[in-house]
KOLPA-19833 format. One record per atom (N, C-alpha, C, CB): residue number from 1; atom name; x, y, z. Coordinates in steps of 0.1 Angstrom, whole numbers, plus 5000, padded with zeros to 4 digits. Glycine has a CB too. Layout:
BEGIN
> NUM|CA|X|Y|Z
...
// end
This chain:
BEGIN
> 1|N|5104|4926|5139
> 1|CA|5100|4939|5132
> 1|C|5093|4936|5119
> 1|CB|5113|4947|5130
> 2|N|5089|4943|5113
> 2|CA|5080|4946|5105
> 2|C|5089|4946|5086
> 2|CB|5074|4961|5111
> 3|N|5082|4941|5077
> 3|CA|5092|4937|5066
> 3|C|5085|4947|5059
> 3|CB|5093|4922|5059
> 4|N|5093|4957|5053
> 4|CA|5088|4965|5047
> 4|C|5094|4967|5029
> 4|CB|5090|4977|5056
> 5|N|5085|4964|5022
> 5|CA|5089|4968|5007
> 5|C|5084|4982|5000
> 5|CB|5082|4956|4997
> 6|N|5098|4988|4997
> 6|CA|5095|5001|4987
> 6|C|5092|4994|4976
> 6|CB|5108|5013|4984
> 7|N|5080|5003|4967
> 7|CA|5078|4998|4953
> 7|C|5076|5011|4946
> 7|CB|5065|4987|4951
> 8|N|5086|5010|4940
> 8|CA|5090|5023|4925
> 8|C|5083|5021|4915
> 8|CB|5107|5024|4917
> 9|N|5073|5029|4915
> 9|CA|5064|5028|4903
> 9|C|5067|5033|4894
> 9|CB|5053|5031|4903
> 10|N|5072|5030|4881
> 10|CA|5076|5038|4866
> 10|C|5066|5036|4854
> 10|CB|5090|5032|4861
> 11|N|5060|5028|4851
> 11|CA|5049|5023|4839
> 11|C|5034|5021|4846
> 11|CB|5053|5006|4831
> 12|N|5037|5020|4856
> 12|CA|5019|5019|4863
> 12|C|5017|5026|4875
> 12|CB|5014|5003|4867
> 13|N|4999|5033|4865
> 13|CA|4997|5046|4878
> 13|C|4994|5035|4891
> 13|CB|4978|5060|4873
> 14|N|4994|5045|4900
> 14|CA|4998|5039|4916
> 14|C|4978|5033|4916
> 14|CB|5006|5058|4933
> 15|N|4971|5033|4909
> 15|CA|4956|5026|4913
> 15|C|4953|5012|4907
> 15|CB|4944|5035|4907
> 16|N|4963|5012|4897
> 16|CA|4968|4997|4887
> 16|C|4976|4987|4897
> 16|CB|4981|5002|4872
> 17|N|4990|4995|4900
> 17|CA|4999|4984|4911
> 17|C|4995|4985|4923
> 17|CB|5015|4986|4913
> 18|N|4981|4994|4927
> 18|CA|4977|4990|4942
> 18|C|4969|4979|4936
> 18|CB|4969|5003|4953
> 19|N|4958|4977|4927
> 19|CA|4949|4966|4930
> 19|C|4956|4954|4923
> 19|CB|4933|4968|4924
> 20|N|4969|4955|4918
> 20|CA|4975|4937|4919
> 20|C|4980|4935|4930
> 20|CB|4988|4930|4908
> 21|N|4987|4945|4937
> 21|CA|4996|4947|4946
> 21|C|4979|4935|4959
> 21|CB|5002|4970|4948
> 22|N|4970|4943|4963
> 22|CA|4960|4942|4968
> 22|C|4954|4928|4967
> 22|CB|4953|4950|4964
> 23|N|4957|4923|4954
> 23|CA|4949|4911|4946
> 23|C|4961|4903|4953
> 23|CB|4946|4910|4926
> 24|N|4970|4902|4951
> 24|CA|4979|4889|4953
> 24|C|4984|4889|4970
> 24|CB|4994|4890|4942
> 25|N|4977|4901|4979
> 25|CA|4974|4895|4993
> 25|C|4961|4891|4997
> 25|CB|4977|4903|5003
> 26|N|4954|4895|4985
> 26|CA|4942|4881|4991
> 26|C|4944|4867|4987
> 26|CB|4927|4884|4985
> 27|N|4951|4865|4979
> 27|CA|4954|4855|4974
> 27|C|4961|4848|4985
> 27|CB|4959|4857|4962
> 28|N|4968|4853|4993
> 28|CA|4977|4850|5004
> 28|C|4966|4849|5017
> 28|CB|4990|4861|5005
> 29|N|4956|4854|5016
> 29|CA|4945|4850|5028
> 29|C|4954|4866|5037
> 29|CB|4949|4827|5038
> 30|N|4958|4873|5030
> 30|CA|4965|4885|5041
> 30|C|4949|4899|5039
> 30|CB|4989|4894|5031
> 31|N|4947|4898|5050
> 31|CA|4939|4914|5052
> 31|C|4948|4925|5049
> 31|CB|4935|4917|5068
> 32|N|4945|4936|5050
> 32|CA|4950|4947|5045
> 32|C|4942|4961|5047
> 32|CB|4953|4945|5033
> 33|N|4952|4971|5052
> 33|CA|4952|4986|5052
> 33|C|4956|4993|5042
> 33|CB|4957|4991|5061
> 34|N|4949|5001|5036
> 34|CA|4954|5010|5027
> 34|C|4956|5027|5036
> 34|CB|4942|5009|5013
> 35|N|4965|5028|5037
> 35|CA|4968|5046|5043
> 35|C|4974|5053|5036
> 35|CB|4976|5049|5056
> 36|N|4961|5062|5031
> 36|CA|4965|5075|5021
> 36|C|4962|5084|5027
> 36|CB|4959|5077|5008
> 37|N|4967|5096|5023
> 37|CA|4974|5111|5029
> 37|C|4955|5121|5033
> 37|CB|4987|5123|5009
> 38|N|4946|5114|5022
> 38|CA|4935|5125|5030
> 38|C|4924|5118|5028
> 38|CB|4933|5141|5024
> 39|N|4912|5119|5032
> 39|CA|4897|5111|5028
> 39|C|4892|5109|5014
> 39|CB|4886|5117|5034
> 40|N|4899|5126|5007
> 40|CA|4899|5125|4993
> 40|C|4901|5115|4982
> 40|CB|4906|5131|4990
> 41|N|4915|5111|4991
> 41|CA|4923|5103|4983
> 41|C|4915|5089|4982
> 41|CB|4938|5101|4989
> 42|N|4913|5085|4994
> 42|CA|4906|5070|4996
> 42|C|4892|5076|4992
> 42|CB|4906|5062|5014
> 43|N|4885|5078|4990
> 43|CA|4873|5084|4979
> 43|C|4881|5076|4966
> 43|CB|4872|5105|4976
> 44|N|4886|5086|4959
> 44|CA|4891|5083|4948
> 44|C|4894|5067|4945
> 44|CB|4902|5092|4947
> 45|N|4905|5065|4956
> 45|CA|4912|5051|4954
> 45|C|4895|5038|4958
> 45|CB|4929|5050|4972
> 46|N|4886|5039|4962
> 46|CA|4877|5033|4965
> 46|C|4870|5036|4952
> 46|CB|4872|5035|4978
> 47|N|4866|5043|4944
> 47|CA|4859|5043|4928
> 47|C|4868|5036|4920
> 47|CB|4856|5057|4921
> 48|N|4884|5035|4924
> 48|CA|4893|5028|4912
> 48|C|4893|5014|4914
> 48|CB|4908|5033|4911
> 49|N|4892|5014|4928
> 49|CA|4893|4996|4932
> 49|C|4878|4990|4928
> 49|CB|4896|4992|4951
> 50|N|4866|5000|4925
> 50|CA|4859|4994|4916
> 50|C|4856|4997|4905
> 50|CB|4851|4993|4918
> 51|N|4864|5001|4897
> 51|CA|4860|5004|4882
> 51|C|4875|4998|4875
> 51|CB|4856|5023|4878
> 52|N|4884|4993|4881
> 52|CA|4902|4993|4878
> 52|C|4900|4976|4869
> 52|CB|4915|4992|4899
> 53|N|4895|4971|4867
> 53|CA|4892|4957|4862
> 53|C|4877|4952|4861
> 53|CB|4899|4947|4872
> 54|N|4869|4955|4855
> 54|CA|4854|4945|4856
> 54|C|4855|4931|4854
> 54|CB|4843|4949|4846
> 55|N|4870|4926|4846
> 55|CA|4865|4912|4852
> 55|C|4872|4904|4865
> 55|CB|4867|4902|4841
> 56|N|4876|4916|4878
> 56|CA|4877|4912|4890
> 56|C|4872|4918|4901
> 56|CB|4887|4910|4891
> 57|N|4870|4913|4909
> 57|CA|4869|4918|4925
> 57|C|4875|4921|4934
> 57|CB|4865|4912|4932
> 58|N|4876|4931|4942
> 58|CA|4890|4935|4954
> 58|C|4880|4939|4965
> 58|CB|4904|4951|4949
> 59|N|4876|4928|4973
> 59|CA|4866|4935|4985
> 59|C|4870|4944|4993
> 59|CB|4860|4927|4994
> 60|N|4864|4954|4995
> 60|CA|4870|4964|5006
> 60|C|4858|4977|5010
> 60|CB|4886|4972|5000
> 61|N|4865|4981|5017
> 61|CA|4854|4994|5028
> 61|C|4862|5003|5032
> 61|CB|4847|4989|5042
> 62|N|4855|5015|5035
> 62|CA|4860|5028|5038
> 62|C|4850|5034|5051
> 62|CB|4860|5039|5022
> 63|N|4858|5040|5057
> 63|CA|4842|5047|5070
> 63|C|4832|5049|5063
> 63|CB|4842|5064|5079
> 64|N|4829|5050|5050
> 64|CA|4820|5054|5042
> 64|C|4806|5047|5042
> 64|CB|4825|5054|5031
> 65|N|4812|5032|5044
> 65|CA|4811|5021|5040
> 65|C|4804|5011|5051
> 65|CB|4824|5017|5034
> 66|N|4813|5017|5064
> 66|CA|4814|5008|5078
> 66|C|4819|4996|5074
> 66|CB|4799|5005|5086
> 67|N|4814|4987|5092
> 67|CA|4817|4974|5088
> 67|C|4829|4971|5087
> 67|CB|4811|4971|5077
> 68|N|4836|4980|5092
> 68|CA|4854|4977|5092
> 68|C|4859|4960|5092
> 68|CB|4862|4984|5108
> 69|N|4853|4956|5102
> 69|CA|4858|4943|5108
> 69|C|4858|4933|5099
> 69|CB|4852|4939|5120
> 70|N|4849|4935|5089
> 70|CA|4845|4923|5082
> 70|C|4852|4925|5062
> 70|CB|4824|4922|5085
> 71|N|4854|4936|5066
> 71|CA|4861|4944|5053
> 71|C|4877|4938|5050
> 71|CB|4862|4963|5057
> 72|N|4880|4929|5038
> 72|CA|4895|4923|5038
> 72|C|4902|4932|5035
> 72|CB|4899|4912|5029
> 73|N|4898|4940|5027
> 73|CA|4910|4956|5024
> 73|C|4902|4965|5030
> 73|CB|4914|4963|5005
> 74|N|4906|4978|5041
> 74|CA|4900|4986|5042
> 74|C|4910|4997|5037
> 74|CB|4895|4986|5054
> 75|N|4899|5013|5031
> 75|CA|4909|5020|5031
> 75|C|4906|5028|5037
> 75|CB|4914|5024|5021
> 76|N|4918|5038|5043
> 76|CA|4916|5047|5053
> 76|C|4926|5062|5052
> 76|CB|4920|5037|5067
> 77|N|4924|5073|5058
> 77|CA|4933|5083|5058
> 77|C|4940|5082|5072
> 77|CB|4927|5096|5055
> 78|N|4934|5075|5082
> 78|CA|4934|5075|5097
> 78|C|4946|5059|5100
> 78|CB|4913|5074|5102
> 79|N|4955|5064|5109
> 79|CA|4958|5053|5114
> 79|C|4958|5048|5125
> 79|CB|4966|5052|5113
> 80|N|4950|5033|5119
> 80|CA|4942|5025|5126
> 80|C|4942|5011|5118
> 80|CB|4927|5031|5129
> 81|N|4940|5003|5118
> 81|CA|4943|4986|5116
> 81|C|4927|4980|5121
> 81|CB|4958|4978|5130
> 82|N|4914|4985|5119
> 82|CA|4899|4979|5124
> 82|C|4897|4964|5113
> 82|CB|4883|4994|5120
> 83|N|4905|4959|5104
> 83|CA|4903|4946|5104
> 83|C|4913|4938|5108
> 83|CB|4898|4942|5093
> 84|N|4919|4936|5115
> 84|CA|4928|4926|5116
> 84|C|4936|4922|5108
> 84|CB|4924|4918|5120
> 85|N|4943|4934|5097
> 85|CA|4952|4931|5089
> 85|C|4963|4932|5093
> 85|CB|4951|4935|5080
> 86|N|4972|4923|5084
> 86|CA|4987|4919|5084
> 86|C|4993|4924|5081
> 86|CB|4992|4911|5079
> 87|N|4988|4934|5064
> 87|CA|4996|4942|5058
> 87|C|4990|4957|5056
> 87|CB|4999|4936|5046
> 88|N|4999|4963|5056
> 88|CA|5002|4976|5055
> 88|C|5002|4984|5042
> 88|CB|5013|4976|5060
> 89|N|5000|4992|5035
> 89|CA|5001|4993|5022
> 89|C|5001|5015|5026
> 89|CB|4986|4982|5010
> 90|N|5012|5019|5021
> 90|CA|5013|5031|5029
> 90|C|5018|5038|5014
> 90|CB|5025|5030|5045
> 91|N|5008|5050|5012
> 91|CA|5006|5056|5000
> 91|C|5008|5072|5004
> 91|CB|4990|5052|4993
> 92|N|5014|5079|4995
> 92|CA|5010|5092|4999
> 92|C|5024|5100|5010
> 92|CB|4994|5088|5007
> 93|N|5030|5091|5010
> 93|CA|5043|5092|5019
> 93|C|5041|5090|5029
> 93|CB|5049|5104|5020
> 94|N|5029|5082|5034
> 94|CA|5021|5083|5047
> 94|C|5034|5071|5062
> 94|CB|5001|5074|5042
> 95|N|5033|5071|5068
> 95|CA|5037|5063|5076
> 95|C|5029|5058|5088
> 95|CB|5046|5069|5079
> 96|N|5029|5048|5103
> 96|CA|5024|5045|5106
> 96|C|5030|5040|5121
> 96|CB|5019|5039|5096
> 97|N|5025|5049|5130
> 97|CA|5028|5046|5144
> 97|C|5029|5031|5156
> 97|CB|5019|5054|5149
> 98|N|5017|5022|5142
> 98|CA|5017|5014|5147
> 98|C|5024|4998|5138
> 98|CB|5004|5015|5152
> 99|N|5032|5007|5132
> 99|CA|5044|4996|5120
> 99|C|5047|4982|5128
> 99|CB|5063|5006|5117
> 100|N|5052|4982|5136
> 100|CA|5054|4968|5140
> 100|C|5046|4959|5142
> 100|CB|5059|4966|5149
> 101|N|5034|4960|5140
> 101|CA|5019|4954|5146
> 101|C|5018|4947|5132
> 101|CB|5005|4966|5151
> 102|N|5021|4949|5122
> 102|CA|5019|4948|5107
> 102|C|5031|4933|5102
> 102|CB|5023|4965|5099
> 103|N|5027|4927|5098
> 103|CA|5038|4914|5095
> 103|C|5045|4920|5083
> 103|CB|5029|4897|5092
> 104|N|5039|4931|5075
> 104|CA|5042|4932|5059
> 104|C|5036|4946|5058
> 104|CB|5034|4919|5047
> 105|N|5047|4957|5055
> 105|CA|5041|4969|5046
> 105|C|5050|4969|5038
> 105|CB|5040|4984|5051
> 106|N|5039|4980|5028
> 106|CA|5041|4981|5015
> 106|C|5041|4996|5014
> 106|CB|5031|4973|5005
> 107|N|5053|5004|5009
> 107|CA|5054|5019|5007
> 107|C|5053|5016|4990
> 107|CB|5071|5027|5014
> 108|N|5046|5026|4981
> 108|CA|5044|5027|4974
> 108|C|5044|5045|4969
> 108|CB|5035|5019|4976
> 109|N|5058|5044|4957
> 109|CA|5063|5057|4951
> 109|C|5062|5061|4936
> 109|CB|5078|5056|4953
> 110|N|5062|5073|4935
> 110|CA|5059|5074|4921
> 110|C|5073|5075|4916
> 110|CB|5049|5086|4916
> 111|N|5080|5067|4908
> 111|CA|5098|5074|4906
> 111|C|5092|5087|4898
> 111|CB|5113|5061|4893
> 112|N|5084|5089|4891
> 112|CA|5086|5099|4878
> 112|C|5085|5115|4888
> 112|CB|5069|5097|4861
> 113|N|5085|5114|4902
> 113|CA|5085|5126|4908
> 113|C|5096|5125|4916
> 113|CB|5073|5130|4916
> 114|N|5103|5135|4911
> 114|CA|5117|5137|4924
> 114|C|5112|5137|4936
> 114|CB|5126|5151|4924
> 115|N|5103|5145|4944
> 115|CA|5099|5149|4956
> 115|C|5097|5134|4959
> 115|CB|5085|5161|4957
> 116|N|5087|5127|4955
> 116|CA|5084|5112|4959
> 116|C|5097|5104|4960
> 116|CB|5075|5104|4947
> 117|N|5103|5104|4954
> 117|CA|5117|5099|4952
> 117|C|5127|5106|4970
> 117|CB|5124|5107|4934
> 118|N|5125|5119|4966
> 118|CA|5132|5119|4976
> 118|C|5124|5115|4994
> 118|CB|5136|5132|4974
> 119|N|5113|5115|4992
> 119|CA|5109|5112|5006
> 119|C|5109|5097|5008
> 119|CB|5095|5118|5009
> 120|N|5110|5088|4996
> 120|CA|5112|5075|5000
> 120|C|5125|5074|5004
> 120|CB|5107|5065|4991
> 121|N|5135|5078|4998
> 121|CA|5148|5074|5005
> 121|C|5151|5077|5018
> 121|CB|5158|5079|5000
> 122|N|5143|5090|5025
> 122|CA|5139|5094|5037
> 122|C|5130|5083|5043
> 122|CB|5132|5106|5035
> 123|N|5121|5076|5045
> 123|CA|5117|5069|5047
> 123|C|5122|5055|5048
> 123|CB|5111|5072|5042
> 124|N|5132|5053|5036
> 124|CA|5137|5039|5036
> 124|C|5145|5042|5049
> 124|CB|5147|5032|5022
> 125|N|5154|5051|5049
> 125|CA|5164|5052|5066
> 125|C|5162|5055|5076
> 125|CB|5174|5058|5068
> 126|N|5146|5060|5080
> 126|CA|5135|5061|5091
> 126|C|5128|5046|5094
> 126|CB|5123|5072|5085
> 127|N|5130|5037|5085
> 127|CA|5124|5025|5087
> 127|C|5135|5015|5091
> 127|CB|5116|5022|5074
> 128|N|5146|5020|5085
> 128|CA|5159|5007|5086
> 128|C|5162|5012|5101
> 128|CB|5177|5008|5072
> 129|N|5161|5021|5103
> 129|CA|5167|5027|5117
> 129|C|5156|5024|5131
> 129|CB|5168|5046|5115
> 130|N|5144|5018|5123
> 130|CA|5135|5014|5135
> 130|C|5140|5003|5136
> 130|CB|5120|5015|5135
> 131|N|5145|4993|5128
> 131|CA|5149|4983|5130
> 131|C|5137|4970|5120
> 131|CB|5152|4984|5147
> 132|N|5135|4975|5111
> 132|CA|5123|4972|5103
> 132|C|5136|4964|5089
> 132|CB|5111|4991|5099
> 133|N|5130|4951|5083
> 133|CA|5138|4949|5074
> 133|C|5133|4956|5063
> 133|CB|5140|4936|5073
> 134|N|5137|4959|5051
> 134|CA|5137|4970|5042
> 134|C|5145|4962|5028
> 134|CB|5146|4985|5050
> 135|N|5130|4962|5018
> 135|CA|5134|4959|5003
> 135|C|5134|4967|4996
> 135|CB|5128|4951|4996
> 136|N|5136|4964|4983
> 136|CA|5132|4974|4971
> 136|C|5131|4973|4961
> 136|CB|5138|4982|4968
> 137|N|5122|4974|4951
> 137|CA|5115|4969|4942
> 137|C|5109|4975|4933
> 137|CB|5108|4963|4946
> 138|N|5116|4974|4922
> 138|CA|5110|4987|4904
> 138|C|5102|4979|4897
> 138|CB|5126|4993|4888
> 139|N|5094|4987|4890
> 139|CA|5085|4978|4880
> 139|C|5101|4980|4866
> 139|CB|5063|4987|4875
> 140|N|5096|4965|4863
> 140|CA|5103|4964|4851
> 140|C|5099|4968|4833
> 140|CB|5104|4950|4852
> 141|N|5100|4969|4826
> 141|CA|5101|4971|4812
> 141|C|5087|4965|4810
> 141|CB|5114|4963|4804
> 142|N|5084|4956|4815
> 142|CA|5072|4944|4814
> 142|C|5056|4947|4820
> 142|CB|5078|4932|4822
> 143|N|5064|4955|4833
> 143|CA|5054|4960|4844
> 143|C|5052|4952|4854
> 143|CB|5042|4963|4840
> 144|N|5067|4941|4857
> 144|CA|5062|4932|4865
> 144|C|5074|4945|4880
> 144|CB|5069|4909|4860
> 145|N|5076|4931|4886
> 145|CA|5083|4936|4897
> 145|C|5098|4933|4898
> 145|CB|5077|4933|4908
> 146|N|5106|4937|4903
> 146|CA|5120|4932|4900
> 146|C|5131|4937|4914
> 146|CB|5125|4940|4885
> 147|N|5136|4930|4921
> 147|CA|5136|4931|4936
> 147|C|5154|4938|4933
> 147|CB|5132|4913|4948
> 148|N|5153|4950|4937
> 148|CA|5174|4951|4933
> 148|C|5178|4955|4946
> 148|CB|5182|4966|4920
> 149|N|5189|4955|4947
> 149|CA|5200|4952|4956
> 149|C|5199|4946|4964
> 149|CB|5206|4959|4960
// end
C-alpha cells in the first residue's frame, strides 16, 4: 500500500510548502502529481511554481502546457498519473482512485481552517482503513517539518 503523509500547514501558505515539498522529490529523482480541486486552482498553483523563488526551478506542466510524459511535476484537477510518477501530492481535500499505484502521497492541510482540519481527520481514517500507511506532520515554529505521534 501506499505511504501517505498528512502535512498541517500553520506558517506557510500551501504554494511555499508545495514547491519545497516538490523540490525535495526531485531531488529524490521522484516524479510527481499535483491534484487540486478545480483547473482554477492549477492555473493559479502553475504561476506560483513560477514566480514562488527566482533563484529556483520546479519543472512542470499542466494540459495547458501538454507534453505530460515528459513533464517531472505535472499539475492536474483530473485523476490521472500521465508521467509516471511515484508521488502523489493531493491538495484541496482531493483524493485519488488510483492511491495504490503511487509509492508516496502527500495530503496537504491548512490547520488555520477548521473545515480543512476536519476533513483531514476524515481522510486520515479513509486512508488507514484502505490499508494505506498514514503519517503526520506540522510545520514547526521554524517552518520546518516535525513528524508527531
Amino acid at each position: 500500500m501506499t505511504e501517505v503523509g498528512f502535512y498541517h500547514l500553520i506558517s506557510k501558505p500551501l504554494g511555499r510548502a508545495l514547491g519545497e515539498l516538490l523540490a525535495k522529490a526531485l531531488e529524490r529523482d521522484m516524479r510527481a502529481v499535483v491534484l487540486a480541486g478545480s483547473p482554477e486552482r492549477v492555473q493559479a498553483l502553475d504561476g506560483l511554481l513560477w514566480t514562488q523563488d527566482p533563484g529556483s526551478f520546479l519543472p512542470h506542466g499542466t494540459a495547458t502546457d501538454g507534453h505530460a510524459a515528459d513533464q517531472p511535476i505535472w499539475l492536474t484537477a483530473n485523476d490521472e498519473n500521465p508521467n509516471g510518477a511515484r508521488l502523489l501530492v493531493l491538495i484541496d481535500d482531493m483524493t485519488s482512485a488510483a492511491m495504490g499505484g503511487y509509492e508516496r502521497a502527500v495530503y496537504l492541510f491548512d490547520g488555520n481552517d477548521p473545515g480543512a482540519v476536519q476533513a483531514a481527520r476524515a481522510r486520515w481514517s479513509e486512508f488507514k482503513t484502505a490499508g494505506h500507511a498514514v503519517t503526520y506532520w506540522q510545520q514547526s515554529e521554524s517552518g520546518g517539518w516535525e513528524k508527531k505521534g
